[in-house]
Residue frames as a rotation matrix with the C-alpha (Angstrom) as fourth column:
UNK 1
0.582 0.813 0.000 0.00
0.813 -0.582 0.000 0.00
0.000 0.000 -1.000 0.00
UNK 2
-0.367 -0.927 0.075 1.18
0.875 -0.372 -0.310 3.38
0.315 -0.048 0.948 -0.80
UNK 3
0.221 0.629 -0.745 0.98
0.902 -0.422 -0.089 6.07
-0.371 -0.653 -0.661 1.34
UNK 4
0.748 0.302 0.591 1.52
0.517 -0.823 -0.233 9.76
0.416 0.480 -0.772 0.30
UNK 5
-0.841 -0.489 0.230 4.48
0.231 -0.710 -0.665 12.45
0.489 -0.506 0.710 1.93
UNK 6
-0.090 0.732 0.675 1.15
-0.679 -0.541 0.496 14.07
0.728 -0.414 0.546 3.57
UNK 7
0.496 0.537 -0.682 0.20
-0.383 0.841 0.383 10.85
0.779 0.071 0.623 4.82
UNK 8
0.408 -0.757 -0.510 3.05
0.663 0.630 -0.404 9.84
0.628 -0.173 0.759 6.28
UNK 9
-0.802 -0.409 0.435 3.67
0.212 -0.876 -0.433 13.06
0.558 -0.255 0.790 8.15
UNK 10
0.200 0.976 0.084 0.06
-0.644 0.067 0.762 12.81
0.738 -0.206 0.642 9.51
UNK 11
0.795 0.245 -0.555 0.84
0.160 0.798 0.582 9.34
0.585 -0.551 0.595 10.73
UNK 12
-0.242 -0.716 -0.654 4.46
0.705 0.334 -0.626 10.27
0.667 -0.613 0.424 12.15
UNK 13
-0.473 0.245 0.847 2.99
-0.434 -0.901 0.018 13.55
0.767 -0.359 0.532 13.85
UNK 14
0.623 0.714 0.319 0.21
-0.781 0.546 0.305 10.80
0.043 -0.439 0.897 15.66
UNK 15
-0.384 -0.453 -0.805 2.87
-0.217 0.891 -0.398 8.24
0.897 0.022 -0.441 16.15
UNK 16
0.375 0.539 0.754 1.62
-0.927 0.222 0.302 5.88
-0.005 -0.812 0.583 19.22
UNK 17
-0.742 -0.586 0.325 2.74
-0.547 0.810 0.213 2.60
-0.388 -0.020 -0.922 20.29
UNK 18
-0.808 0.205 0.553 -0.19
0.325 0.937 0.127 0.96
-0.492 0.282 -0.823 18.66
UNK 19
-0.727 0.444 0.523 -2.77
0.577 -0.017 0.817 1.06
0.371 0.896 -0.243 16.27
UNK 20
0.412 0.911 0.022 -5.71
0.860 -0.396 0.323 1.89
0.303 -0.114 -0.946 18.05
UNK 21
0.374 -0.147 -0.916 -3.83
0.785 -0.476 0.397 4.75
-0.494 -0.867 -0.063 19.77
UNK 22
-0.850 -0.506 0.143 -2.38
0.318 -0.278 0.906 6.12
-0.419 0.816 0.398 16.53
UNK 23
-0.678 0.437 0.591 -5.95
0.503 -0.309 0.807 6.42
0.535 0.845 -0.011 15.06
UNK 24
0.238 0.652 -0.720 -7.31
0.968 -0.101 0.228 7.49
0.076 -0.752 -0.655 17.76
UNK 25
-0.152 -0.252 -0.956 -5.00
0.488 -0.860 0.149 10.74
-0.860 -0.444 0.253 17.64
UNK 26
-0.955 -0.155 0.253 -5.37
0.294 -0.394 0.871 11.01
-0.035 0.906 0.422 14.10
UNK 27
-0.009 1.000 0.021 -9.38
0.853 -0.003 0.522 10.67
0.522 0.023 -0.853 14.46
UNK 28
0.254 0.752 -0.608 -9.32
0.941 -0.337 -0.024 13.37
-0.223 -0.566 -0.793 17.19
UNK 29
-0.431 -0.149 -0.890 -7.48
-0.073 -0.977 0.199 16.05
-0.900 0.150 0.410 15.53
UNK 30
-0.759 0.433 0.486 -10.01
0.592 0.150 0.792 15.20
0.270 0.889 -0.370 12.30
UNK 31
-0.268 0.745 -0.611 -12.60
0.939 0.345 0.009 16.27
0.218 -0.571 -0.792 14.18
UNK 32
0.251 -0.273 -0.929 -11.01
0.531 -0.764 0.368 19.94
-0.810 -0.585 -0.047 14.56
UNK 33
-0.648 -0.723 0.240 -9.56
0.541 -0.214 0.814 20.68
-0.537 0.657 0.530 11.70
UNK 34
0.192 0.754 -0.628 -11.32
-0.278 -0.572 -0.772 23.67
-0.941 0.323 0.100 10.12
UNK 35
-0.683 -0.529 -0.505 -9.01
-0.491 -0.180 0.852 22.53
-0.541 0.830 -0.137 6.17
UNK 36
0.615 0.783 -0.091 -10.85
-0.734 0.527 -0.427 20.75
-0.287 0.330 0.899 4.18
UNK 37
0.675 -0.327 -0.662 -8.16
-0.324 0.674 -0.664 19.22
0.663 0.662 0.349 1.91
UNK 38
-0.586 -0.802 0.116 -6.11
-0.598 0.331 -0.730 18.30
0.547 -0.498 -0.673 5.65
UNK 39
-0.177 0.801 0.571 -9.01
-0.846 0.172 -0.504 16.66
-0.503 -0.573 0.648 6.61
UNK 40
0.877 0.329 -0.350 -9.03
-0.460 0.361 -0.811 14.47
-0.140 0.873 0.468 3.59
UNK 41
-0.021 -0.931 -0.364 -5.42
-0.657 0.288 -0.697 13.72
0.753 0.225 -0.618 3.84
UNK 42
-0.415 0.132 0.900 -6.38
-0.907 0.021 -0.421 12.61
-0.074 -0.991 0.111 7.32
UNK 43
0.406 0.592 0.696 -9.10
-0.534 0.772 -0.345 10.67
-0.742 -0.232 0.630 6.85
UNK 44
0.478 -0.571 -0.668 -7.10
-0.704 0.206 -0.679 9.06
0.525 0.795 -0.304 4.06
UNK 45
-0.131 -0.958 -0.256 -4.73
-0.566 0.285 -0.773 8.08
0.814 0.044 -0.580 6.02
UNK 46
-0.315 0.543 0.778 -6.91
-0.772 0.330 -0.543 6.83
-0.552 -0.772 0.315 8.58
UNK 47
0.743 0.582 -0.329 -8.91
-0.641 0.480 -0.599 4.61
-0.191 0.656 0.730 6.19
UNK 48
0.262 -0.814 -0.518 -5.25
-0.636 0.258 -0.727 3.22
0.726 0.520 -0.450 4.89
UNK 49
-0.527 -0.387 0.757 -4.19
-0.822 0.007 -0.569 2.46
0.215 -0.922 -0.322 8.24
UNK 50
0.151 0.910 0.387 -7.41
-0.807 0.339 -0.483 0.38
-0.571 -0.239 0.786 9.05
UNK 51
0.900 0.403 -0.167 -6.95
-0.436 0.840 -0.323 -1.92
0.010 0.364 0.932 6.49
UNK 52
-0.063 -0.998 -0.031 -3.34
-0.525 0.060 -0.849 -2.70
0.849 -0.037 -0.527 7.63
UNK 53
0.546 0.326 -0.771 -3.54
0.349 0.749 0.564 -6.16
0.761 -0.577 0.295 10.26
UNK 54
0.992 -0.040 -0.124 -2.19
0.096 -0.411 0.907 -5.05
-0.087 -0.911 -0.403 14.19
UNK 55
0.538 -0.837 -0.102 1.52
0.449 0.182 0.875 -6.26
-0.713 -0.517 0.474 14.38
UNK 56
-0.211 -0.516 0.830 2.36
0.941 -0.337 0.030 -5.12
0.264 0.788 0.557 10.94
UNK 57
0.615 0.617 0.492 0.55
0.567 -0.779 0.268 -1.61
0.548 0.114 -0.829 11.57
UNK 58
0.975 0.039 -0.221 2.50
0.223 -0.287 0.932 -0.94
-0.027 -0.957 -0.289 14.22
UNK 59
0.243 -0.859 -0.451 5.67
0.359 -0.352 0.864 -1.25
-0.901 -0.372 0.223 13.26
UNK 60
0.060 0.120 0.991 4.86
0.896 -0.445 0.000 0.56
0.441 0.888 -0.134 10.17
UNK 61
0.843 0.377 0.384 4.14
0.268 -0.913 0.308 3.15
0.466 -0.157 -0.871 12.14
UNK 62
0.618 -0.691 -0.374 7.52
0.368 -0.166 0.915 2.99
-0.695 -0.703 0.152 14.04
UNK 63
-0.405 -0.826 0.392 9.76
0.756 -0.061 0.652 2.79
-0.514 0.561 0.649 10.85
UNK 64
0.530 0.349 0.773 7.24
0.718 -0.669 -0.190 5.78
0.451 0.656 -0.606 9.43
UNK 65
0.995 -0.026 -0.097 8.31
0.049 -0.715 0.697 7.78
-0.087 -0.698 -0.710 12.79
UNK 66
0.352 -0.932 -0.087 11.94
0.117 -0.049 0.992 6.91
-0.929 -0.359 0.092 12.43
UNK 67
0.166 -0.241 0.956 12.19
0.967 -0.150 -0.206 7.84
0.193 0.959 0.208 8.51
UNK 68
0.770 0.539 -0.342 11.53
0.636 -0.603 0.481 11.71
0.053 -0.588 -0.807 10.25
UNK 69
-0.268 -0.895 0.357 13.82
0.320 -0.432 -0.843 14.17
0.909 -0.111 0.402 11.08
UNK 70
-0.391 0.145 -0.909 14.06
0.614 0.777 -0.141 14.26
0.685 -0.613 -0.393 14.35
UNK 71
-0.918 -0.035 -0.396 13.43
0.157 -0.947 -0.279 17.52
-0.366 -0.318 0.875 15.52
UNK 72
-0.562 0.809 -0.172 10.07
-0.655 -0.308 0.690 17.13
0.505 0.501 0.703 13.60
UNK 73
0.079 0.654 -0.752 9.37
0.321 0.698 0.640 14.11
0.944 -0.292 -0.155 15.87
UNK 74
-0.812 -0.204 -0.547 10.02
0.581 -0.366 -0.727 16.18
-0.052 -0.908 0.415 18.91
UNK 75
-0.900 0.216 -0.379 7.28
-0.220 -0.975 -0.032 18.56
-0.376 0.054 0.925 17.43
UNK 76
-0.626 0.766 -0.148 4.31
0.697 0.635 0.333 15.71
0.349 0.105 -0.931 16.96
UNK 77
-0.129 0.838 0.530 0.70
-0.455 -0.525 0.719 17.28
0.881 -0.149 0.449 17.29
UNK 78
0.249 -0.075 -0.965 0.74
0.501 0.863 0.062 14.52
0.828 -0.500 0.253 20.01
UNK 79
-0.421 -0.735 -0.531 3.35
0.845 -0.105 -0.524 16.65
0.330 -0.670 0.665 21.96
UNK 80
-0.722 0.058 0.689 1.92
0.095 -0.979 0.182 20.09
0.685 0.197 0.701 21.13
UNK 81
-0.266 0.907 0.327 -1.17
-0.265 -0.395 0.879 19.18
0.927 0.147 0.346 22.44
UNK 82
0.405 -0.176 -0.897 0.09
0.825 0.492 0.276 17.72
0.393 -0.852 0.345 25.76
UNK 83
-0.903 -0.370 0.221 2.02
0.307 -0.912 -0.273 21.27
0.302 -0.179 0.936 26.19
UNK 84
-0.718 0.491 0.493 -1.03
-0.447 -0.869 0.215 23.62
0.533 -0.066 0.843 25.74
UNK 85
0.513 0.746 -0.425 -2.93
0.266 0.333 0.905 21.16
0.817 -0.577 -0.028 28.48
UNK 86
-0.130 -0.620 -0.774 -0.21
0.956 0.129 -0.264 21.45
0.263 -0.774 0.576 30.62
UNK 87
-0.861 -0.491 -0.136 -0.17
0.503 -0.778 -0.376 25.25
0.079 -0.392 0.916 30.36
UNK 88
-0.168 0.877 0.449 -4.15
0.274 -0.397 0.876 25.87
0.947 0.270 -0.174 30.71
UNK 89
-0.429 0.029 0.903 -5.20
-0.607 -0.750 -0.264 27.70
0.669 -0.661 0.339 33.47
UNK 90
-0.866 -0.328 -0.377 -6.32
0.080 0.653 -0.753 26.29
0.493 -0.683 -0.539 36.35
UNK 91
-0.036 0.989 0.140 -9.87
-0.114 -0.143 0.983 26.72
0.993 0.020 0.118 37.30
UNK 92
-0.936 -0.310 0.169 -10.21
-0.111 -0.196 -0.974 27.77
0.335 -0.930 0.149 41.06
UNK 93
-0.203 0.948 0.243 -13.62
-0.929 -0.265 0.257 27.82
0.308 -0.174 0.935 43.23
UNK 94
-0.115 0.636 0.763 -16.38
-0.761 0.436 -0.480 25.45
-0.638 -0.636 0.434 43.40
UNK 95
-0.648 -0.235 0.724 -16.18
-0.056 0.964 0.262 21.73
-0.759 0.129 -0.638 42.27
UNK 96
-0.813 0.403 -0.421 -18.26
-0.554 -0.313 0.771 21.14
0.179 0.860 0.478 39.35
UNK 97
-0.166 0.565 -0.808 -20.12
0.353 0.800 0.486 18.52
0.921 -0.205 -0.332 41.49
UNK 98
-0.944 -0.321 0.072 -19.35
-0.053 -0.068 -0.996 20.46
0.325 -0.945 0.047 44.58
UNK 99
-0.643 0.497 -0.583 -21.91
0.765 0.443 -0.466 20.63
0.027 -0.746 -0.665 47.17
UNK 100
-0.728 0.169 -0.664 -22.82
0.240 -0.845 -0.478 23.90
-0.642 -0.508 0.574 46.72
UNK 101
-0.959 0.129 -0.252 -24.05
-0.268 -0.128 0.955 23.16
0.091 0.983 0.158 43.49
UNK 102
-0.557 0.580 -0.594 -27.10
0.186 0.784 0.592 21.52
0.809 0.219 -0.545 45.29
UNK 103
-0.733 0.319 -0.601 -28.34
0.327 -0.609 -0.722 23.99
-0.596 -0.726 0.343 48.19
UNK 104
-0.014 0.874 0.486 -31.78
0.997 0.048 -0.057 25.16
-0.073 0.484 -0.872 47.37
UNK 105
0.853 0.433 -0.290 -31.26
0.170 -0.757 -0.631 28.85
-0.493 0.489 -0.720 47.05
UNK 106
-0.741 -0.637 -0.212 -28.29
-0.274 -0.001 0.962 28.30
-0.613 0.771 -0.174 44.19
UNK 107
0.623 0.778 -0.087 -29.65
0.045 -0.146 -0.988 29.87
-0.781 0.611 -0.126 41.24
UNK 108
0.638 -0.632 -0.440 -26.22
-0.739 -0.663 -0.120 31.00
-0.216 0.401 -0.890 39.47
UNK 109
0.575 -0.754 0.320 -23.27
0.644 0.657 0.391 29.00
-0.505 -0.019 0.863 37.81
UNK 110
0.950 -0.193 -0.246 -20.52
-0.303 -0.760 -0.575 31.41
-0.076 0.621 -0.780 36.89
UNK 111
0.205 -0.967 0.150 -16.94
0.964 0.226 0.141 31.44
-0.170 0.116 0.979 35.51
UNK 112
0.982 0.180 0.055 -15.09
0.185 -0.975 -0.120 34.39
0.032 0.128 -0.991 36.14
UNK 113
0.276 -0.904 0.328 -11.74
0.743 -0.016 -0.670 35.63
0.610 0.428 0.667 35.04
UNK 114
0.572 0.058 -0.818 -10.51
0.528 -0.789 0.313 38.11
-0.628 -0.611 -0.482 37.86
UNK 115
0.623 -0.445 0.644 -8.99
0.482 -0.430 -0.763 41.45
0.617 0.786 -0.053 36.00
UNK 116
0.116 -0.505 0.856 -7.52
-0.531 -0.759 -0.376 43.36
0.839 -0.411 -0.356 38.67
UNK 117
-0.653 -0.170 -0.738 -6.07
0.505 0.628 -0.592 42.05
0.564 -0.760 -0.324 42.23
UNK 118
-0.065 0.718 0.693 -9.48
-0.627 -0.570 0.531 42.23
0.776 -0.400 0.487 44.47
UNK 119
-0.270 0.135 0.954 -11.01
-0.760 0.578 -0.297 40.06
-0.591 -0.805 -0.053 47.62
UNK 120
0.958 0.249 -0.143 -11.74
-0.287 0.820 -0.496 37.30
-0.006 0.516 0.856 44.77
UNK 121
0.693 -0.678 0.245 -7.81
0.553 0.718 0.423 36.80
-0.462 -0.158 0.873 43.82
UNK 122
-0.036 -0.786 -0.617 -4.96
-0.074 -0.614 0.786 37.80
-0.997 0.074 -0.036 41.87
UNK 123
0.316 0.155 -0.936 -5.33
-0.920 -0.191 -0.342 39.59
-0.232 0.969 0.083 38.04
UNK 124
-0.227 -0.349 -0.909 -5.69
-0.875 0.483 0.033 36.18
0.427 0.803 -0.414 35.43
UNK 125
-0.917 -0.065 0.394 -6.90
-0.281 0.805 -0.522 33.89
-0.284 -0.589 -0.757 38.34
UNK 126
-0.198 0.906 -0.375 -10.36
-0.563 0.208 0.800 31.68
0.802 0.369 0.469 36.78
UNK 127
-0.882 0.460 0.103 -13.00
0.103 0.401 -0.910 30.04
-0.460 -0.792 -0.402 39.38
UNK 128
-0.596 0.744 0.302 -16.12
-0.137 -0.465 0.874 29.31
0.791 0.480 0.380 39.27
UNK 129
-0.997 -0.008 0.073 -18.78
-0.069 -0.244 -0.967 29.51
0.026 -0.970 0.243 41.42
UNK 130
-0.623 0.774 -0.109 -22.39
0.533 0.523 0.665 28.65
0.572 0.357 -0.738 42.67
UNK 131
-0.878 0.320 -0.356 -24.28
-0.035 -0.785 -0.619 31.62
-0.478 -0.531 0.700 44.05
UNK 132
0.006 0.983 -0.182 -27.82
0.770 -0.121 -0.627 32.84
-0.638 -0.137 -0.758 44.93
UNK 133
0.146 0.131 0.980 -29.29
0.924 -0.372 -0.088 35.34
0.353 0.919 -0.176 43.33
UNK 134
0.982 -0.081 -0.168 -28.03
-0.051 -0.983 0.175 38.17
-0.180 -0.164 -0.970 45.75
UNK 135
0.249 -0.896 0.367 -24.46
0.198 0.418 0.887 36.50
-0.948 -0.148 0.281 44.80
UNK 136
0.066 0.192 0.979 -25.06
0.884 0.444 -0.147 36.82
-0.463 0.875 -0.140 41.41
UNK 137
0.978 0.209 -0.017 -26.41
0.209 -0.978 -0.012 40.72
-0.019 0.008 -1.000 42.23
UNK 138
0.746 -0.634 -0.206 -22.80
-0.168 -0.478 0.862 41.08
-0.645 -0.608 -0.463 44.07
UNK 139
-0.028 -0.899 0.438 -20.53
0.556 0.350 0.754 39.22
-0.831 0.265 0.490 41.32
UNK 140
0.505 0.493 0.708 -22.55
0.862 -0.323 -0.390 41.51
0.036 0.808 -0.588 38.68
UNK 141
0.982 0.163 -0.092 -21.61
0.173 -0.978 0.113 44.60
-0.072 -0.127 -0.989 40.16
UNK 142
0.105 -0.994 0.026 -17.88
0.038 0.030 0.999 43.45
-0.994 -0.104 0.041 40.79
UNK 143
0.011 -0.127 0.992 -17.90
0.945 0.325 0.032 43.15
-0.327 0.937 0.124 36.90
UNK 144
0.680 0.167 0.714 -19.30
0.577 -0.723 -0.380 46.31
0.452 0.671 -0.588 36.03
UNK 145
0.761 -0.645 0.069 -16.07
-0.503 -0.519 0.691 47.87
-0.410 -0.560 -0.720 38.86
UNK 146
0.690 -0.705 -0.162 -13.98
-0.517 -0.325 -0.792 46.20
0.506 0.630 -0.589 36.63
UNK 147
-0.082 -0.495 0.865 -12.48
-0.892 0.424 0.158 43.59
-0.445 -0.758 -0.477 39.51
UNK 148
-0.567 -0.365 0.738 -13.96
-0.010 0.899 0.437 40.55
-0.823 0.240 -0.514 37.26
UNK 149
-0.473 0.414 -0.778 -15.14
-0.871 -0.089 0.483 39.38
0.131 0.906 0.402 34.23
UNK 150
0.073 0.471 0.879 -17.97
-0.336 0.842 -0.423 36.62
-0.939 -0.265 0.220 33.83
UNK 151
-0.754 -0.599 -0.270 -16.45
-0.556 0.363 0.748 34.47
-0.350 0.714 -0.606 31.45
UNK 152
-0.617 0.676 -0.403 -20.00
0.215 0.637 0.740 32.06
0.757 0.370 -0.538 31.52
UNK 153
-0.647 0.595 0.477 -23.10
-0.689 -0.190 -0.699 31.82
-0.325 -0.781 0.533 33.31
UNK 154
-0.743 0.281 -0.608 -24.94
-0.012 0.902 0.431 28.95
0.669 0.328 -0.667 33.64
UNK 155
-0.269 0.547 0.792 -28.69
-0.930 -0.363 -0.066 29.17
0.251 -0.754 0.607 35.82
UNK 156
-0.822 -0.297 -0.486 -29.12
-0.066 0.897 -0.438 26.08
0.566 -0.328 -0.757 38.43
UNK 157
-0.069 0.965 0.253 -32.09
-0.942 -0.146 0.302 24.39
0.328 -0.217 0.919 39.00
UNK 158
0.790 0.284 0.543 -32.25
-0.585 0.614 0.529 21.56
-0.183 -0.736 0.652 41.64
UNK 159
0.009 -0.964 0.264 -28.38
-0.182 0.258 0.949 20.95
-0.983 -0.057 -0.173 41.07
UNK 160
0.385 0.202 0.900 -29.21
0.811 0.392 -0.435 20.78
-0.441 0.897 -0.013 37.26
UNK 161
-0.388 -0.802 -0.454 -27.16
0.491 -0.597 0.635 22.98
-0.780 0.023 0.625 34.80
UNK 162
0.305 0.376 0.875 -28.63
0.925 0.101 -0.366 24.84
-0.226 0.921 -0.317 31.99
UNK 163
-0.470 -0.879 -0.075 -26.18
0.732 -0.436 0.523 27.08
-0.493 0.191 0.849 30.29
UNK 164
-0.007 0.016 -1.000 -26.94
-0.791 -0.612 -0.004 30.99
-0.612 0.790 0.017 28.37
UNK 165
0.594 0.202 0.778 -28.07
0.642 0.464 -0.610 29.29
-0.485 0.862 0.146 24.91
UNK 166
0.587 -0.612 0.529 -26.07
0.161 -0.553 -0.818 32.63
0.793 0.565 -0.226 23.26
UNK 167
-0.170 -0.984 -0.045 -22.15
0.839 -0.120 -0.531 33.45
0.517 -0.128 0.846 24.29
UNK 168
0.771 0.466 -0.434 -22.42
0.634 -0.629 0.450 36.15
-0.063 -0.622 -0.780 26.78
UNK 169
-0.179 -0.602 0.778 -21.65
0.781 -0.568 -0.259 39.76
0.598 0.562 0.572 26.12
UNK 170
-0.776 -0.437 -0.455 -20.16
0.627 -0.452 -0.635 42.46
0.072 -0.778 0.625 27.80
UNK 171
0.350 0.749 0.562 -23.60
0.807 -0.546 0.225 44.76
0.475 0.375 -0.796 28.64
UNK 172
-0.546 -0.724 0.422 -23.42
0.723 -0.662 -0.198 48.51
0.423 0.196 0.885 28.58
């Protein structure tokens, strides 16, 4: 079977010790991709892959990874995308299951992005939080002083979540 240069750069980018784990990374950056015609190379090479039996697949996929320069296998989508988890912010506050989420006057789910250093935290810290509706009054106002931003807002009903249906915007 022959594979493309595209192809093959796909698969060494998604190298994995084993088949399923290989198409698995290839499948989940398919999913994203906004290209059309890297999408297509993709699924290509997905399809290709598939019809290649386990033990052989695999170490196709080694001798694809070690054709490479190596500095390009240091720089796998694989890797990238372990990086920019590593460096995502940290989300501070209340548990997404916490307890608080399930008190009967929690009306509010918010995510907020503090801007300035206030009695929430320090400028760039994210949290969220499960507040009544005079909590809600108090995190509103801290917004419009410029101390935080509400990044989401989700209204809770008997510990049940139902997110803003439209992206929330800054009101004037």
């Amino acid at each position: 079977m022959k594979f493309s240069k595209n192809e093959l750069n796909v698969i060494c980018q998604n190298a994995a010790p084993t088949k399923a784990e290989t198409l698995a990374g290839i499948k989940e950056i398919v999913s994203v991709t906004a290209d059309l015609m890297t999408k297509l190379i993709m699924e290509n090479a997905i399809r290709r892959l598939e019809r290649i039996p386990e033990p052989e697949c695999s170490q196709f996929i080694a001798s694809v990874k070690a054709q490479f320069p190596t500095e390009q296998n240091n720089n796998s989508i694989r890797q990238r995308l372990a990086a920019a988890k590593a460096q995502e912010q940290i989300l501070q506050g209340h548990d997404l299951s916490g307890k608080e989420r399930f008190r009967p006057e929690t009306r509010h789910m918010i995510m907020v992005e503090v801007q300035k250093q206030c009695f929430v935290g320090f400028k760039g810290e994210r949290f969220r939080f499960y507040l009544s509706d005079e909590g809600y009054r108090n995190a509103k106002r801290s917004e419009q002083e410029g101390e935080i931003k509400i990044k989401s807002h989700a209204a809770v009903v008997d510990g049940k979540l139902y997110p803003d249906k439209k992206p929330r915007q800054q009101e004037r």
